[in-house]
N, C-alpha and C positions, 0 to 999 in steps of 0.2 A: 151534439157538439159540446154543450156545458159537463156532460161526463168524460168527455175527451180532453178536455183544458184542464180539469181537476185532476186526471190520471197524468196527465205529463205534468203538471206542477208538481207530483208528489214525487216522482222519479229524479225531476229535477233535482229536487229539495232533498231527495237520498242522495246522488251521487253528487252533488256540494261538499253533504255532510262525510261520504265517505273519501273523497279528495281530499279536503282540510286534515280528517286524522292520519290517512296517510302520510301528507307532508308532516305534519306534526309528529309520528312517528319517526319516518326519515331524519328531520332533526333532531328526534332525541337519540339515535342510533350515532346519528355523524357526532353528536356532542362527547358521547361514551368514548367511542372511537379516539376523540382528539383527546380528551381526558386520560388515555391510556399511556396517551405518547410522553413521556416522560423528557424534561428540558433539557439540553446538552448542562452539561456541566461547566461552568466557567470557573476560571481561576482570579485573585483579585486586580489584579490589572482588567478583567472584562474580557482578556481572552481566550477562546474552547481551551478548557483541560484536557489536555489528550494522556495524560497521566494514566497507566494502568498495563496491564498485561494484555496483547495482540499476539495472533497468529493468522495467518495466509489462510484464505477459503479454501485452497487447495495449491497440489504443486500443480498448476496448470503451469503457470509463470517459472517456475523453477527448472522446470522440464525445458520451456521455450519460451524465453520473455518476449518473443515479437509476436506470442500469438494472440489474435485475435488485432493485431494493430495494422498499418497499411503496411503495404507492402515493402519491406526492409532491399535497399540494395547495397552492395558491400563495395568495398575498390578491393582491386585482385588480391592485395597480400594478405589480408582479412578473409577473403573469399576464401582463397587456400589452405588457408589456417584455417576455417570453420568446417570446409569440408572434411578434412584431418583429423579432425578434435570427430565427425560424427562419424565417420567410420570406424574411430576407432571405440564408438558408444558413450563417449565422452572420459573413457580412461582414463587418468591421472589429472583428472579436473585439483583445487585445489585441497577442497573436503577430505578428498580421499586419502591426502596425505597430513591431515589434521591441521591443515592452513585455511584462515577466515576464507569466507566466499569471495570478498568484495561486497561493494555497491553496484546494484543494489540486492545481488542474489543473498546476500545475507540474511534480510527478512522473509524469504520466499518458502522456504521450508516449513509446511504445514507442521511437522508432527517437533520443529525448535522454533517456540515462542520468544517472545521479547518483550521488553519492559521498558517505558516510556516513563524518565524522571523530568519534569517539567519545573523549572525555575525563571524565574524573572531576564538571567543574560545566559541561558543557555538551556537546552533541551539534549537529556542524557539518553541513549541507547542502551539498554544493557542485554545482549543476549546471551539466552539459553547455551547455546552453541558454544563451548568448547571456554564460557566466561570473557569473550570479545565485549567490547562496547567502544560507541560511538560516544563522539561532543559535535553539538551542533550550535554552532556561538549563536546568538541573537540579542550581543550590544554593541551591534554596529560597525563592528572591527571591517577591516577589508581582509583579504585573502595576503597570508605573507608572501612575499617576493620570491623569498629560497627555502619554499616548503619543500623538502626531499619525500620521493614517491613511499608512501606506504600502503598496507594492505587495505585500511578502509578510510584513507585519505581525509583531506581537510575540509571541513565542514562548515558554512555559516550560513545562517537564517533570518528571516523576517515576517512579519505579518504584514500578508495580503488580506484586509480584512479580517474574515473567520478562518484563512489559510495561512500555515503554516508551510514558505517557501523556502525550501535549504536547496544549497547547490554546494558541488564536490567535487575538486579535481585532485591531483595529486596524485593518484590510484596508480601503483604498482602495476606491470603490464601481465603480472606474474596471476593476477587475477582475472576469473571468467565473470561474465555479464548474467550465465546461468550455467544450469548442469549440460545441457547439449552442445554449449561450447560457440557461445558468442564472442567475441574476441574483442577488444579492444586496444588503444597505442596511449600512450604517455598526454593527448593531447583532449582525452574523455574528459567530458564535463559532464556531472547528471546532473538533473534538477527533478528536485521531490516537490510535488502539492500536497501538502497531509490535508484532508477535511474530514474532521469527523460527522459522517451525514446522521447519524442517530447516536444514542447512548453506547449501541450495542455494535457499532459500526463504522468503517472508516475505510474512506478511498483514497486511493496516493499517486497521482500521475505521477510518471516516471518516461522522464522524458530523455536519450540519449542524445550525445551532442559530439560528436570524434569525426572530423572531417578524414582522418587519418583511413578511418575503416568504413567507413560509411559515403555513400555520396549526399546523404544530407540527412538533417536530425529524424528521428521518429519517437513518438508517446504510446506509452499504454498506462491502463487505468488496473489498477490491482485493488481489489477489495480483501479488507482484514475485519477479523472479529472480536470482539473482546472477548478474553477469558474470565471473566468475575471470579472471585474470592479464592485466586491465586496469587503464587508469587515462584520465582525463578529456583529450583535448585540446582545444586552440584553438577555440571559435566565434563568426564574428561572423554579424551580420546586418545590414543593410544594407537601408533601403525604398525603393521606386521610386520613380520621378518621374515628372513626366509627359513629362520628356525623354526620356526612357528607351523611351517607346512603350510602356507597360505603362497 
């Protein structure tokens, strides 16, 4: 019995000792870990810098902004129009005839990034794509009365917190929602969430609001990436002709 007591104390007294440097371990691996994570950037007012060059994870979104969101339903003259627009592969979308996308297919295009200028009463867009860019007020203004429809409509912002919430109407009807040919009417509101969840990273719900085309709102979540130690050059675009052989 006194050899039996001796031998489980000493077993004890290992697997104490090897539990403790595990955990001890464990915390120095999770320490390293958070140590890596690098702090968002903030600007001097105390709010995320979202300043830098972004582009789309992929054209998932660009292809079909409702995917992956609930289920979208349309009111029929939209319905119609959308089926239109996909059989016909989405053919004379606005790109193709070297006219901005709209909001929000404009950012959507993996391989045309965009560039986020961030100031104290407004936050700039500037894209890649054909030299468009955005203004996104954020000193408070309201929305004008007799803003006339244009292609990437009128913009104002605010912080929610660590989010950066713009909303846009205005939008030309001459503009698609995405390349498959979402359609919307003169009565589109979007609203953008920007959050930058990491340094290297940034989610943007994108929330559609057009009772006109839709029988009620729906959101989806688009993740972007940051491009580090870039910056935007030169693009034009140019449409064919029928000289052209095209």
């Amino acid at each position: 019995m006194p050899h039996t007591s001796w031998a489980t104390s000493v077993v004890r007294t290992r697997l104490a000792q090897w539990m403790g440097g595990g955990i001890s371990i464990a915390l120095l691996v999770c320490g390293v870990a958070g140590a890596q994570q690098p702090r968002l950037p903030r600007t001097a007012d105390g709010h995320p810098d979202l300043s830098g060059v972004w582009r789309s994870t992929s054209n998932r979104y660009l292809t079909d902004l409702a995917a992956g969101s609930a289920r979208v339903t349309f009111q029929p003259l939209a319905r119609a129009l959308y089926n239109q627009r996909r059989g016909a592969n989405g053919k004379g979308r606005p790109s193709e005839r070297c006219l901005p996308r709209g909001v929000p297919a404009m950012m959507l295009a993996r391989d045309e990034p965009w560039k986020i200028v961030q100031t104290p009463g407004a936050v700039f867009i500037l894209f890649h794509e054909s030299l468009h860019y955005r203004q996104i007020f954020t000193d408070g203004r309201p929305f004008p009365g007799d803003a006339p429809p244009t292609w990437l409509g009128y913009s104002i912002g605010r912080w929610d917190g660590d989010t950066l919430v713009a909303e846009t109407i205005g939008l030309t009807e001459e503009t698609w929602l995405d390349d498959g040919g979402h359609p919307h009417s003169d009565a589109l509101r979007v609203t953008e969430r920007f959050r930058r969840s990491t340094a290297a990273t940034m989610n943007v719900d994108i929330t559609i609001d057009d009772p006109k085309a839709y029988t009620s709102r729906w959101t989806v979540t688009v993740r972007f990436e940051s491009v580090p130690n870039a910056d935007l050059g030169e693009h034009l675009c140019a449409v064919a002709s029928a000289a052209d052989g095209k």
